[in-house]
DSSP file (Angstrom, degrees, kcal/mol; ACC not computed):
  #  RESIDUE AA STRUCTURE BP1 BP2  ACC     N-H-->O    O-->H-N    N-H-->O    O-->H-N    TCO  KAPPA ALPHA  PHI   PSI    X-CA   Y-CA   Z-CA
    1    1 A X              0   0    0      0, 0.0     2,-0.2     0, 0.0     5,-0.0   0.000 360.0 360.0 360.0 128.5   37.0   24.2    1.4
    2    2 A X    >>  -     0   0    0      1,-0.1     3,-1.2     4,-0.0     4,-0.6  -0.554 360.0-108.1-108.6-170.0   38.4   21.3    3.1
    3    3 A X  T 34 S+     0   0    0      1,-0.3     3,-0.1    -2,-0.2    -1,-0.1   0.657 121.9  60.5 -86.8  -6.2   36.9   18.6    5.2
    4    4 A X  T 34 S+     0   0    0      1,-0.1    -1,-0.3     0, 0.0     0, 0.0   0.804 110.4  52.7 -73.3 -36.8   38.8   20.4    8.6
    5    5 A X  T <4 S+     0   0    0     -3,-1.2    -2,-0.2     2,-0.0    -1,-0.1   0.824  81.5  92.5 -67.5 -44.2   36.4   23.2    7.2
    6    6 A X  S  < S-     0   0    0     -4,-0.6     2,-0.1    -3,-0.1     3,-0.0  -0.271  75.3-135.0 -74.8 132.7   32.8   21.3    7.1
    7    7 A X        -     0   0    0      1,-0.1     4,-0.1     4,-0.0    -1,-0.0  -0.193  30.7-103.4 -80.7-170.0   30.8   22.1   10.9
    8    8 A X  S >> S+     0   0    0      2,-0.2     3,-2.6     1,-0.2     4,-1.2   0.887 117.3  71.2-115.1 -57.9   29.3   19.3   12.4
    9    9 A X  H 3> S+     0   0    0      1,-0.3     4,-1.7     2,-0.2     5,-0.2   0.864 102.8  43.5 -24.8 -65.5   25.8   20.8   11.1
   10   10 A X  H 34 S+     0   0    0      2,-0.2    -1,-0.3     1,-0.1    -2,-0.2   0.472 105.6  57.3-102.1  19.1   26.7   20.0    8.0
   11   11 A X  H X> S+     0   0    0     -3,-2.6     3,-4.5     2,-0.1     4,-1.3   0.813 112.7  44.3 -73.7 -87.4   28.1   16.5    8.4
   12   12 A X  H 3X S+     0   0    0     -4,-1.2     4,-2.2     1,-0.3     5,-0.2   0.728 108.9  57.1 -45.6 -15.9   24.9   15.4    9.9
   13   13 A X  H 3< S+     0   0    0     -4,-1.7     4,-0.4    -5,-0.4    -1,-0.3   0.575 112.5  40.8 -85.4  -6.8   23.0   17.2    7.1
   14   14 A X  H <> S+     0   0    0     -3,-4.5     4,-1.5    -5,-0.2    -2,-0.2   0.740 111.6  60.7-121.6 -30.0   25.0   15.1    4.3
   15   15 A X  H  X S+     0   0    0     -4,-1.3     4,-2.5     2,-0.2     5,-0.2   0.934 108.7  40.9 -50.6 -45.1   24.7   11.8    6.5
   16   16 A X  H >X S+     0   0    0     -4,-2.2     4,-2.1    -5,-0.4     3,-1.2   0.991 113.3  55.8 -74.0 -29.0   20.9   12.0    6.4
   17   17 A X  H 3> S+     0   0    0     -4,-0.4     4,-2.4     1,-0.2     3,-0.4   0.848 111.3  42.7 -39.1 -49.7   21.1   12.9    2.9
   18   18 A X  H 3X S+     0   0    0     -4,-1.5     4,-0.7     1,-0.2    -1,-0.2   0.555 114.3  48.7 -96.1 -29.4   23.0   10.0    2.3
   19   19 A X  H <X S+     0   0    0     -4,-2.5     4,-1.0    -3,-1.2    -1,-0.2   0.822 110.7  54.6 -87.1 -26.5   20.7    7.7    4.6
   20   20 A X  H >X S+     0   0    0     -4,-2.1     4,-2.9    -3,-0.4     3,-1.5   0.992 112.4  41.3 -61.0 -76.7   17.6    9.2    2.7
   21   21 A X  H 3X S+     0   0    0     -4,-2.4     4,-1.9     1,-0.2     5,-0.2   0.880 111.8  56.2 -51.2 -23.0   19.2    8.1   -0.8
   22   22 A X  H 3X S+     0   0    0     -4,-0.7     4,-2.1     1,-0.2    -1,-0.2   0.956 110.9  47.6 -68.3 -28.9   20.4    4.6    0.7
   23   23 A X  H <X S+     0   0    0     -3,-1.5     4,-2.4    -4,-1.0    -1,-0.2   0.884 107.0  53.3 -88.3 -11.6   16.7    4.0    1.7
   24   24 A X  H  X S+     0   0    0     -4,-2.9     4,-1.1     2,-0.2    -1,-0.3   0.745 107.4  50.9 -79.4 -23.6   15.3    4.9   -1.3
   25   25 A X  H >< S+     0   0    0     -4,-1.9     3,-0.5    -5,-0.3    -2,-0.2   0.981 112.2  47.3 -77.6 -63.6   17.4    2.7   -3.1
   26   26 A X  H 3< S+     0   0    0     -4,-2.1    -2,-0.2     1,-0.2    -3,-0.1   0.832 118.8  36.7   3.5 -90.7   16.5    0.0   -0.9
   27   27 A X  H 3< S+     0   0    0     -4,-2.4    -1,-0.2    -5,-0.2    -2,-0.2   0.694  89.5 115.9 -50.3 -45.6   12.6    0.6   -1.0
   28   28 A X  S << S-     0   0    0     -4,-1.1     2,-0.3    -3,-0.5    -3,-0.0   0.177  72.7-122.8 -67.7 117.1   12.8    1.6   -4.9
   29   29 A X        -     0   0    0      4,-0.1    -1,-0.2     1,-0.1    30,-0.1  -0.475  20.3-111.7 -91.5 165.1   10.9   -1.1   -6.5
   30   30 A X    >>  -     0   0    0     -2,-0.3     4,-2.5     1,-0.1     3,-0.9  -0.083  38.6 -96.9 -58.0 151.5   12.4   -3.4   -9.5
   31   31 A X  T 34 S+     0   0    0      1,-0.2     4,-0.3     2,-0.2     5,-0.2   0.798 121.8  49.2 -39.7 -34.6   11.2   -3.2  -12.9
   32   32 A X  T 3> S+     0   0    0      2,-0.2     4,-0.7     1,-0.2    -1,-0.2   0.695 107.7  56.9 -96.2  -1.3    8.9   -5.7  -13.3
   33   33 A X  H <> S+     0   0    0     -3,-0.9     4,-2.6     1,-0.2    24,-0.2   0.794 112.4  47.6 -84.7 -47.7    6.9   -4.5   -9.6
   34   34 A X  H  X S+     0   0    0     -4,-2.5     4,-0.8     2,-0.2    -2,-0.2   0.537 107.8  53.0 -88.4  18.1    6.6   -0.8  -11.5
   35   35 A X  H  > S+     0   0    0     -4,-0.3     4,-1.3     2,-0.1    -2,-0.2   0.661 111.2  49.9 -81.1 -41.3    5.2   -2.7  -15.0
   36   36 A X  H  X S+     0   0    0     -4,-0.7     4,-2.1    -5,-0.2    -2,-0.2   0.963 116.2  44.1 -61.0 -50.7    2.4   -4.4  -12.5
   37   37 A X  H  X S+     0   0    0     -4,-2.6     4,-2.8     1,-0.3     5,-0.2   0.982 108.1  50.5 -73.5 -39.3    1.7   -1.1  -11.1
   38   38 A X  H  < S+     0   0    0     -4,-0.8     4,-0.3     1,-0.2    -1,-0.3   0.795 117.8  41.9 -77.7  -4.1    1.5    1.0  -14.0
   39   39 A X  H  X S+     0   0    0     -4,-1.3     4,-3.6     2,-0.2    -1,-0.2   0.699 108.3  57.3 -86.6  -4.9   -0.9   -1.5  -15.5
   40   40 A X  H  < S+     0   0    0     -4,-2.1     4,-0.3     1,-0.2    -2,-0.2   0.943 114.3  44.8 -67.0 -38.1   -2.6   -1.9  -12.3
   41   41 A X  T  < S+     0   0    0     -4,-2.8    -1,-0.2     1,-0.2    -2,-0.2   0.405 114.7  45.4 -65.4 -19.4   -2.8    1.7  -13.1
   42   42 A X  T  4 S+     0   0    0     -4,-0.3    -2,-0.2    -5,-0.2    -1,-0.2   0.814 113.7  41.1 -65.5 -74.0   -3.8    1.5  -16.7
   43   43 A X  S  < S+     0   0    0     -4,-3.6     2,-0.4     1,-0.2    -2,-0.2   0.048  85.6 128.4-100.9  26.9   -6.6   -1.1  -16.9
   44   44 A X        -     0   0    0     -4,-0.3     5,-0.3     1,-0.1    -1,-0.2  -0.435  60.7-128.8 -37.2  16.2   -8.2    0.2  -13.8
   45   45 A X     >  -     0   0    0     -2,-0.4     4,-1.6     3,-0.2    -1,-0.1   0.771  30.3-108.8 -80.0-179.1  -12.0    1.0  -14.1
   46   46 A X  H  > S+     0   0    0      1,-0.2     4,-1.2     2,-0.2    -1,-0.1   0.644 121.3  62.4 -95.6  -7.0  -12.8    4.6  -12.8
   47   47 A X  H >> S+     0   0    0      2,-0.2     3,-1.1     3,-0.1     4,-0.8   0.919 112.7  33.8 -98.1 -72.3  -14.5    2.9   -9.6
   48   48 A X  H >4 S+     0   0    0      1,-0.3     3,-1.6     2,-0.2    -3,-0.2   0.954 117.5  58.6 -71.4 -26.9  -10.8    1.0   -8.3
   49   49 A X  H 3< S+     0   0    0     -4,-1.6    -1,-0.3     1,-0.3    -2,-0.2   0.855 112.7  39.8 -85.6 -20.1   -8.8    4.6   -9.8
   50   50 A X  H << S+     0   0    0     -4,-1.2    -1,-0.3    -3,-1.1    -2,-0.2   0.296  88.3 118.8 -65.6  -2.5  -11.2    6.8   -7.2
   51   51 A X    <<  -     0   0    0     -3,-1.6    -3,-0.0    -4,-0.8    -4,-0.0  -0.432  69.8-131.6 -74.1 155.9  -10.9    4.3   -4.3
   52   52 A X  S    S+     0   0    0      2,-0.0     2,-0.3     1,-0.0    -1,-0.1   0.887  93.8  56.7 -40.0 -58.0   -9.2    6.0   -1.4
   53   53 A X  S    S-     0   0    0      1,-0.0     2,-1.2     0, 0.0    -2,-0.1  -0.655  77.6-154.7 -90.4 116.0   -6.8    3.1   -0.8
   54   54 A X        -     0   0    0     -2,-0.3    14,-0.1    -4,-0.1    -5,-0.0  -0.750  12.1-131.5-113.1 126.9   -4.9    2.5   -3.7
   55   55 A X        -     0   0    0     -2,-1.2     2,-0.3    -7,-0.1    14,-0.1  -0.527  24.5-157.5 -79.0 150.5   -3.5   -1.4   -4.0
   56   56 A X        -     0   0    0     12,-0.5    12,-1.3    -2,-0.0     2,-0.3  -0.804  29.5-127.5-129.3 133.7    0.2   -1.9   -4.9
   57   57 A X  E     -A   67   0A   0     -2,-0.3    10,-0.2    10,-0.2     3,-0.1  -0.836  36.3-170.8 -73.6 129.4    2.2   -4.5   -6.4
   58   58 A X  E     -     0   0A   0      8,-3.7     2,-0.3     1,-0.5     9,-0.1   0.780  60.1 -31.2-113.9 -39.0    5.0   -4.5   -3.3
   59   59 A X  E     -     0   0A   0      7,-0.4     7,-0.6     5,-0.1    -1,-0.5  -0.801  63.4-117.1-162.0-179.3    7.8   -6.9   -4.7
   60   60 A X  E     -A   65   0A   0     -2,-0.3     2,-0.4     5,-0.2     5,-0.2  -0.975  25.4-174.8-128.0 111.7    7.6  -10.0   -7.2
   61   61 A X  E >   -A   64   0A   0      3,-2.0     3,-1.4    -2,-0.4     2,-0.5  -0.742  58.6 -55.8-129.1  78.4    8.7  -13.2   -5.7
   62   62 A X  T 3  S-     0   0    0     -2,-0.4     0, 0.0     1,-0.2     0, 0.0  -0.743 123.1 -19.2  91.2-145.2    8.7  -16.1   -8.4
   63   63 A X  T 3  S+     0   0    0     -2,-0.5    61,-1.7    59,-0.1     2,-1.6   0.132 122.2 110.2 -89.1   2.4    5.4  -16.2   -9.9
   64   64 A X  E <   -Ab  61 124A   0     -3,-1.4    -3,-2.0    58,-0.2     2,-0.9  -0.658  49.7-163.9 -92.8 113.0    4.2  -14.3   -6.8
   65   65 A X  E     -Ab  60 125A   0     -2,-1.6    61,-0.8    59,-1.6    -5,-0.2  -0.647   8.9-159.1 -80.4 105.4    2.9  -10.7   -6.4
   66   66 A X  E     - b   0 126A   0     -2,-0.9    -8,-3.7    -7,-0.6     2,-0.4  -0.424  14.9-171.5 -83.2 157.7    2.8   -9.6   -3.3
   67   67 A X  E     -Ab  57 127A   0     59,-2.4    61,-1.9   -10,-0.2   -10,-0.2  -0.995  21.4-112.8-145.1 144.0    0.4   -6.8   -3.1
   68   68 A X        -     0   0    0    -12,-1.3   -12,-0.5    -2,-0.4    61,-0.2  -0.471  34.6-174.2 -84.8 156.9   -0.4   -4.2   -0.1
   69   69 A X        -     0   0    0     59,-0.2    61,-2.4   -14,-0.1   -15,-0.0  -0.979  33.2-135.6-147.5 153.7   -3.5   -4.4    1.5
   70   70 A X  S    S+     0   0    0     -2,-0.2     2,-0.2    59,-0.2    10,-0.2   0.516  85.5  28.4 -64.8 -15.4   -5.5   -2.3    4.2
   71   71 A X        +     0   0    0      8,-0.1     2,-0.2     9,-0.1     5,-0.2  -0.991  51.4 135.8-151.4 160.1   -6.7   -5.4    6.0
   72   72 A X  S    S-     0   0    0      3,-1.4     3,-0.5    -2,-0.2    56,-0.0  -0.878  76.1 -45.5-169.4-156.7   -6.4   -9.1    7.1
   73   73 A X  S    S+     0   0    0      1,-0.2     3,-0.2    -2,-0.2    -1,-0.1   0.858 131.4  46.1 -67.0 -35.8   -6.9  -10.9    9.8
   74   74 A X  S    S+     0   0    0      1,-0.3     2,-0.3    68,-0.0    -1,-0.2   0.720 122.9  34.7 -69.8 -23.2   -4.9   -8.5   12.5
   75   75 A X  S    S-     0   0    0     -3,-0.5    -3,-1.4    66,-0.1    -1,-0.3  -0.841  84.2-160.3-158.6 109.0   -6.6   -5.3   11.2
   76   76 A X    >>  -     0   0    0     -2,-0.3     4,-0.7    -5,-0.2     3,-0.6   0.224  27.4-109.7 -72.0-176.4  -10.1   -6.2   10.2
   77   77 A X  H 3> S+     0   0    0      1,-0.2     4,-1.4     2,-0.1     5,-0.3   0.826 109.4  75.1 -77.6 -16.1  -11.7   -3.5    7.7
   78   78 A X  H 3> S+     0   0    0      1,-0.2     4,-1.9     2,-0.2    -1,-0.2   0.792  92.9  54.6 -67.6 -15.5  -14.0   -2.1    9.8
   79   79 A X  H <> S+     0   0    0     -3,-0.6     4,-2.9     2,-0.2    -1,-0.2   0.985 120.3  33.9 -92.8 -48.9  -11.0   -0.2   11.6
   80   80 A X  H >< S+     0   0    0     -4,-0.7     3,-4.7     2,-0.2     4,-0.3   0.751 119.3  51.7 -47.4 -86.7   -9.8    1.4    7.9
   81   81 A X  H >X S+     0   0    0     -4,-1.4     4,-4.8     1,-0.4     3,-1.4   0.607 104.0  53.8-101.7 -56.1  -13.3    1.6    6.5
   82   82 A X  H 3< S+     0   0    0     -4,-1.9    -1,-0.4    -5,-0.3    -2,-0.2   0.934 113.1  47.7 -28.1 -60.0  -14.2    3.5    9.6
   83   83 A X  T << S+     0   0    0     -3,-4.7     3,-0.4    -4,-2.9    -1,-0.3   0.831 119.9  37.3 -51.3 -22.6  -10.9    6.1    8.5
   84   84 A X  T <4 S+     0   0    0     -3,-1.4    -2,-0.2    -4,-0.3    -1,-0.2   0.803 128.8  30.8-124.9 -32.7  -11.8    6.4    5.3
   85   85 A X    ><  +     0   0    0     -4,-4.8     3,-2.3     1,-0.1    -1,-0.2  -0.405  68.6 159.9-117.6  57.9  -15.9    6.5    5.7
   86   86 A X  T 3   +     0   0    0     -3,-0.4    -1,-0.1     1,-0.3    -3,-0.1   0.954  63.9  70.0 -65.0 -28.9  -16.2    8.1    9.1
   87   87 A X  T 3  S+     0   0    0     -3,-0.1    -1,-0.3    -5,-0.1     2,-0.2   0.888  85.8  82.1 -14.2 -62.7  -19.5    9.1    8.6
   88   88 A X  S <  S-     0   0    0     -3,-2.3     2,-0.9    -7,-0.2    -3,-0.1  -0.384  84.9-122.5 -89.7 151.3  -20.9    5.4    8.7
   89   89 A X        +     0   0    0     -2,-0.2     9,-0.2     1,-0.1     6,-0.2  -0.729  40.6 173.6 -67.6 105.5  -21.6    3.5   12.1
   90   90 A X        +     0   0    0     -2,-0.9     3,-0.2     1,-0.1    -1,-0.1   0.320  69.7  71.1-126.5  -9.7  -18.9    0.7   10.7
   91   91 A X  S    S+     0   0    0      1,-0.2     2,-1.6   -12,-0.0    -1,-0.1   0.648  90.4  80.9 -79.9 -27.9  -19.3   -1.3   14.7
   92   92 A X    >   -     0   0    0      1,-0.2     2,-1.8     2,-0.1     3,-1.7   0.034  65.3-178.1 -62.2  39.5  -22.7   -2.0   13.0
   93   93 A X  T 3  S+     0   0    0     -2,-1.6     6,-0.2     1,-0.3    -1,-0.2   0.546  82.2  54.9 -27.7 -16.9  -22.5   -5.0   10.6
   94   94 A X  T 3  S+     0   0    0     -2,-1.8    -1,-0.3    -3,-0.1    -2,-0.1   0.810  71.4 118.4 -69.9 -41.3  -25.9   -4.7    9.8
   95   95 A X    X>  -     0   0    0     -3,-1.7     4,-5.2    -6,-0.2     3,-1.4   0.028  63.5-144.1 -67.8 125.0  -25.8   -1.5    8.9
   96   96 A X  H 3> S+     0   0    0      1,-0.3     4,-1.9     2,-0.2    -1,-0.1   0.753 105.6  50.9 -64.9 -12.0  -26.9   -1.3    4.9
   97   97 A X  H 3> S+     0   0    0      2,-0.2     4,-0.9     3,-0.1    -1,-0.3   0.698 110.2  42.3 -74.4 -45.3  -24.1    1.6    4.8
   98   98 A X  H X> S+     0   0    0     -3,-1.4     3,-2.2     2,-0.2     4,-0.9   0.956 120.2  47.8-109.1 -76.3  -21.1   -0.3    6.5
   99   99 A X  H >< S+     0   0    0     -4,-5.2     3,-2.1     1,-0.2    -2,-0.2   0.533 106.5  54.2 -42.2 -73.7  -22.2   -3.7    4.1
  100  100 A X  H >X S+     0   0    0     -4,-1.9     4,-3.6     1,-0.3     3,-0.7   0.536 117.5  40.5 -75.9 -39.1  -22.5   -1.5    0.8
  101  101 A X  H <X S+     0   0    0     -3,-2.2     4,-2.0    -4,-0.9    -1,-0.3   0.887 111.4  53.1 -63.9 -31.8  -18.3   -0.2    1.7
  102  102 A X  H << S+     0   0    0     -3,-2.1    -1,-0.3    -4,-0.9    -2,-0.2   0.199 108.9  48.9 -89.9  13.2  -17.2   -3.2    2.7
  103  103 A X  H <> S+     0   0    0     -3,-0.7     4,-1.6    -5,-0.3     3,-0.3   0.758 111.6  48.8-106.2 -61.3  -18.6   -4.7   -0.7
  104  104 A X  H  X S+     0   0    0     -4,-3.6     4,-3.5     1,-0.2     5,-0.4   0.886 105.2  61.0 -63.9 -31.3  -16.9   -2.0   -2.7
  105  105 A X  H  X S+     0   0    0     -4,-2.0     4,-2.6     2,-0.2    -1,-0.2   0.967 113.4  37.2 -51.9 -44.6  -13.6   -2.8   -0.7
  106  106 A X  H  4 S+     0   0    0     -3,-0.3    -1,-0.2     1,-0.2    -2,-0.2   0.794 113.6  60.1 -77.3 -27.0  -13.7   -6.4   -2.0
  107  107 A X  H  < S+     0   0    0     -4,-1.6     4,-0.3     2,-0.1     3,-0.2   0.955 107.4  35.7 -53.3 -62.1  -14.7   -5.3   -5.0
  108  108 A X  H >< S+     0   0    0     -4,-3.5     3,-1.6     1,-0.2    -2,-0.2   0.887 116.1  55.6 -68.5 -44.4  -12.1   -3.1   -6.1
  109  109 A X  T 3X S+     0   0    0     -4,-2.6     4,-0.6    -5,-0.4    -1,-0.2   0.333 108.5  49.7 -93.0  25.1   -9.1   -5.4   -4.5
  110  110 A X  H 3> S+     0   0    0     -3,-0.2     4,-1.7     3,-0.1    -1,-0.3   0.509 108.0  50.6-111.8  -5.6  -10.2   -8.3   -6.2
  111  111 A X  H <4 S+     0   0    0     -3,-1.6    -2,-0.2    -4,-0.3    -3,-0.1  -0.123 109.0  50.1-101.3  44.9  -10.2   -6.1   -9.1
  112  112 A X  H >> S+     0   0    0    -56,-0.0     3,-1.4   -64,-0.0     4,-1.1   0.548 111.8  54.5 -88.1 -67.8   -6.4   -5.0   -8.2
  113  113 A X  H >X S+     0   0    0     -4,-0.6     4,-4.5     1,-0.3     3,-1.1   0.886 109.8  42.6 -62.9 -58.7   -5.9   -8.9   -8.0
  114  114 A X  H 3< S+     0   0    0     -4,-1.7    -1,-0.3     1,-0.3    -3,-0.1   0.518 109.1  53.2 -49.9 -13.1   -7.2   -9.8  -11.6
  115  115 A X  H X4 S+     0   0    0     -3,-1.4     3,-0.9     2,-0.1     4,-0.5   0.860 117.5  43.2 -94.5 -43.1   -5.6   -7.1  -13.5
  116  116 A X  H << S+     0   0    0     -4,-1.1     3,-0.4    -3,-1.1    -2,-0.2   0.844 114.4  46.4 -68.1 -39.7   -2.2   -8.5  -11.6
  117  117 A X  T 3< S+     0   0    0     -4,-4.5    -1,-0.3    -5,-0.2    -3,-0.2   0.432 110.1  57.9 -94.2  32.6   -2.8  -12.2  -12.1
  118  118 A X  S <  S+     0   0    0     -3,-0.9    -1,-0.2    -5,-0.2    -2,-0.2   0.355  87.6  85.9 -47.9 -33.3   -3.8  -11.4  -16.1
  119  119 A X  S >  S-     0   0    0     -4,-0.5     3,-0.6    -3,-0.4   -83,-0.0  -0.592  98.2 -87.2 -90.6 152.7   -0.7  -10.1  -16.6
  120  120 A X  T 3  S+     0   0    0      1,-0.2     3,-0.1    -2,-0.0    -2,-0.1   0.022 109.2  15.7 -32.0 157.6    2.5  -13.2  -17.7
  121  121 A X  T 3  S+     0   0    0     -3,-0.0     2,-0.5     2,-0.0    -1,-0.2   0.185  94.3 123.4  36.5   8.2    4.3  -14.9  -15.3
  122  122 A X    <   +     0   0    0     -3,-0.6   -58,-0.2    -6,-0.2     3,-0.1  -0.766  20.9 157.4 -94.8 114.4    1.8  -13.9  -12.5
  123  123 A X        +     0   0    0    -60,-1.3     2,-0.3    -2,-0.5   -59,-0.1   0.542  59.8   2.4 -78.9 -42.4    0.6  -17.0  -11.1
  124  124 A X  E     -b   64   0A   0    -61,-1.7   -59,-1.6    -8,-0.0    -1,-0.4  -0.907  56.6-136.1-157.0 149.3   -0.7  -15.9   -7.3
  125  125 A X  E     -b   65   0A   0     -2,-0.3     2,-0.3   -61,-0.2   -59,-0.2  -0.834  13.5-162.3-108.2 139.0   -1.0  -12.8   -5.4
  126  126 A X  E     -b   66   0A   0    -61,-0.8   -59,-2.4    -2,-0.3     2,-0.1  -0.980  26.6-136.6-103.6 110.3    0.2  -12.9   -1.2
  127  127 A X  E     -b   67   0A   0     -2,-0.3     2,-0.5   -61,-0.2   -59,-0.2  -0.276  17.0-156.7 -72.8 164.8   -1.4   -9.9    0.4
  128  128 A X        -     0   0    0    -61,-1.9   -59,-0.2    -2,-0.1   -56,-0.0  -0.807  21.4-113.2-162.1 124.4    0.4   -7.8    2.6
  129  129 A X        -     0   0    0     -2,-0.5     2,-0.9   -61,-0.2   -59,-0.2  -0.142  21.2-140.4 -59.8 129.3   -0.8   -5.5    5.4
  130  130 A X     >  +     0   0    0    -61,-2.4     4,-3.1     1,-0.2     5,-0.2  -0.735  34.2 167.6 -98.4  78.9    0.1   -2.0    4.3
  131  131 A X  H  > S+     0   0    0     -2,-0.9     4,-2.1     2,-0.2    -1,-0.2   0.833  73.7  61.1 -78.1 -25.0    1.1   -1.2    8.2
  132  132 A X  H  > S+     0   0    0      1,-0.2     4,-2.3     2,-0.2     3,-0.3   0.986 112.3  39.1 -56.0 -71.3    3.0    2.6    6.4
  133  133 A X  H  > S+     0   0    0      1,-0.2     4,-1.1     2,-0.2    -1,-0.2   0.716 116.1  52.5 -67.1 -28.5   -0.5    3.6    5.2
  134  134 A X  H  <>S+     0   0    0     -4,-3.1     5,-1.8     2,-0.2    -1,-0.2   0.946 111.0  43.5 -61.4 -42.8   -2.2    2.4    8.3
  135  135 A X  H ><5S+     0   0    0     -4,-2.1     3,-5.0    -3,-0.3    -2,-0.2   0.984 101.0  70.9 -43.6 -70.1   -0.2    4.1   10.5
  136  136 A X  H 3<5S+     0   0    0     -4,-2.3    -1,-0.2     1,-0.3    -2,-0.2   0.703 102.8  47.9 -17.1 -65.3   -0.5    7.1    8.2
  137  137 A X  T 3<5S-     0   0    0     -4,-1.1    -1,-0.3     1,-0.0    -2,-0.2   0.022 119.1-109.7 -68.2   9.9   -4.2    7.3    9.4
  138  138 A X  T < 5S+     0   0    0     -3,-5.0     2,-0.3     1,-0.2    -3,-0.2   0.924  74.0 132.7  53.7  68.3   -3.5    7.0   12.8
  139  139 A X      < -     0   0    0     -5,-1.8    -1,-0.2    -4,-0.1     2,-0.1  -0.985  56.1 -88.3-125.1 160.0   -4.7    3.9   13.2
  140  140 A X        -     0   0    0     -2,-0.3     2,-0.6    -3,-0.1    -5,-0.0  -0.345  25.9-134.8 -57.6 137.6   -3.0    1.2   14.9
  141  141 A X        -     0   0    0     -2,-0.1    -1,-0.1    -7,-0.0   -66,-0.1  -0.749   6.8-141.1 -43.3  72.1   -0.7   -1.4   14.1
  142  142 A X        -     0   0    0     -2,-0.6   -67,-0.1     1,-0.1   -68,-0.0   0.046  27.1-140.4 -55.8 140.7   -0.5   -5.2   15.0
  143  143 A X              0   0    0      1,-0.2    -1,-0.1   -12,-0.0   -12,-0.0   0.988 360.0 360.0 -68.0 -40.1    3.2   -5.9   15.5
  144  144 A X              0   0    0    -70,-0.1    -1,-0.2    -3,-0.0    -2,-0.1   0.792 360.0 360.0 -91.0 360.0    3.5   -9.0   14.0
């Protein structure tokens, strides 16, 4: 078969192939970002290895780990916690239900952060809004 041969179908079918593998090389994290995770993944306690949300080492910058997170200041928790516990009234702050998650939330991604800053060369963790996985859950985004 020669390339006069190949239909247009299957040009565009070996371009996205091709755009697929470029982005996966891209995205594909470095060694020392999948050593963080699989020890984030290791020395986990069974409490942070059941949470819904699981935190990520995203890149290595220096002595930094940046690491994804479900919230900050542009998308508070309640909106996730809300996804993830729909059950509880999560507009309440009072509510002993909405505190007790939003205690485990902090709980567990401060035990993300301590297993990452333990580890050499680690110095500080940057969080960073995990806008893929929000989305995923059809919640909104903040653009910036």
């Amino acid at each position: 078969m020669n390339f006069r041969q190949i239909k247009s179908w299957q040009w565009a079918l070996l371009v996205i192939a091709l755009l697929v593998a470029l982005d996966w090389a891209i995205r594909r994290p470095d060694a020392r970002t999948r050593e963080l995770n699989d020890i984030i993944a290791t020395q986990a306690s069974q409490k942070l290895k059941d949470y819904p949300y699981q935190f990520q080492v995203l890149r290595v910058e220096g002595g930094t780990a940046v690491m994804s997170t479900p919230r900050n200041f542009d998308s508070p928790a309640f909106r996730m916690l809300g996804v993830l516990y729909p059950e509880i009234n999560v507009k309440d702050a009072n509510n002993p239900a909405f505190i007790a998650v939003e205690r485990l939330l902090g709980q567990v991604q401060d035990e993300a952060k301590d297993i990452v800053l333990a580890q050499p060369g680690i110095t500080d963790v940057r969080w960073e809004l995990d806008k893929g996985w929000l989305r995923r859950q059809g919640l909104e985004v903040p653009d910036r």
